[in-house]
Residue, then its C-alpha position, 0 to 999 in steps of 0.5 A: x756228895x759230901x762223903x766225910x764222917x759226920x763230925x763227933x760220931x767216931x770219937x763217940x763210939x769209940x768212948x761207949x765201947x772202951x770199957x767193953x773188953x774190962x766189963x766183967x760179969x761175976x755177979x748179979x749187980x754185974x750182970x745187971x750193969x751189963x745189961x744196961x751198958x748192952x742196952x745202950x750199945x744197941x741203940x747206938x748201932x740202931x741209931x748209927x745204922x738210921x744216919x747211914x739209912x738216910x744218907x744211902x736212900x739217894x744213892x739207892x734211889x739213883x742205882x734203882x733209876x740207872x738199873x731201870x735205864x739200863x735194862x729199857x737199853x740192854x733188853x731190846x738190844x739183847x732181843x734184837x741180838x738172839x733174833x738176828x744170831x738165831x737166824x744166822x744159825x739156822x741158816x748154816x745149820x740148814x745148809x750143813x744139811x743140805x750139803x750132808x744130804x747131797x753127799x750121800x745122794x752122791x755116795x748112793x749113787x756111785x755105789x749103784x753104778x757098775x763103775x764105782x765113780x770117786x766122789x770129789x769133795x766140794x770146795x769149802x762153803x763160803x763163809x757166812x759170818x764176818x771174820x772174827x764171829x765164830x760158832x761156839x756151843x756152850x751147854x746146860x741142863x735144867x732139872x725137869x723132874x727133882x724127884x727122880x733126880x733124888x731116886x737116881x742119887x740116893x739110887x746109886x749110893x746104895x747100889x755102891x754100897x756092898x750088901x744088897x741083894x740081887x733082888x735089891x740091885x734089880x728093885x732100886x735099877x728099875x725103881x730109881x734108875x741110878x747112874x754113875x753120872x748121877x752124883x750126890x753134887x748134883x744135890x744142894x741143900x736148901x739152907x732157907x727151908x731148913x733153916x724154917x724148919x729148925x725154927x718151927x719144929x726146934x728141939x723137935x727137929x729129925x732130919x737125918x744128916x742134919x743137927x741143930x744150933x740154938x743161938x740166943x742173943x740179948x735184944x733191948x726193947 
């Protein structure tokens, strides 16, 4: 794949873009000359990004292809992985409880007997992996209810807060039921919906915590 700039593209954006730090607008007939000078800046970058366009399809194309491969490989494997992994440990989990299960029948029973009889440890398990594999546990949380996640923060902000009434405190424990570990981290906002909103509602918009920018950009046609 032949990777060098295309011949003249360089040398010919930088020649529009010199006088972009002199322009100056101050008047009417700058402002007009400005904008024409804009106009021709943005059809360059729309033009330049259309030669990058074209020359990245068959790149994304081939990454399309690859990721397609590597997932018909990867898939199966990861399968065949969780299913032989999922056995192994209800197998050693299974008989962690058996052996669990036989030590206390041995403790029951020697705590009946007249003669308190000591129970003897069993010699350590076999090990049922290869060396090398080791048990490890890793672990998430999914929210399930995002409702009573926002009750249990908010909640617990104004139980923090001084002021509230006992009557207040019992309200917001049975209503919201906060928790020290329900902190506002747990909470994102969602930048999409807001952004949406913003776009719909403009200068209307009233969402405590919340302030609006307005951007104005100048768009050839």
């Amino acid at each position: 794949m032949d990777l060098r700039q295309r011949p003249g593209l360089k040398k010919q954006t930088h020649e529009l873009l010199a006088p972009a730090d002199a322009m100056q607008v101050t008047c009417e007939s700058e402002s007009l000359a400005a904008s024409l000078y804009l106009e021709r800046i943005q059809k360059l970058r729309r033009w330049v990004k259309s030669i990058y366009a074209d020359a990245k399809r068959p790149l994304a194309v081939a990454k399309k292809t690859l990721d397609t491969q590597e997932r018909e490989l990867i898939g199966p494997i990861k399968g065949a992985e969780a299913q032989i992994m999922g056995r192994i440990l209800a197998f050693t989990t299974a008989r962690s409880d058996r052996e669990a299960q036989r030590l206390a029948a041995e403790v029951d029973q020697g705590l009946g007997a007249e003669t308190l009889v000591p129970v003897v440890a069993p010699p350590p398990p076999a090990p049922t992996v290869v060396p090398g594999m080791q048990r490890r546990s890793t672990y998430s949380a999914t929210v399930v209810d995002m409702e009573a996640l926002v009750l249990a923060v908010a909640g617990q902000i104004l139980l923090d807060r001084p002021g509230s009434t006992k009557v207040t405190q019992r309200w917001l424990t049975q209503v919201c039921r906060p928790s020290p570990q329900a902190s506002l981290g747990l909470l994102t906002p969602s930048a999409p919906a807001l952004n949406a909103l913003a776009r719909a509602l403009k200068h209307d918009l009233r969402v405590p915590g919340t302030t609006l920018s307005e951007t104005t950009t100048l768009v050839s046609t």
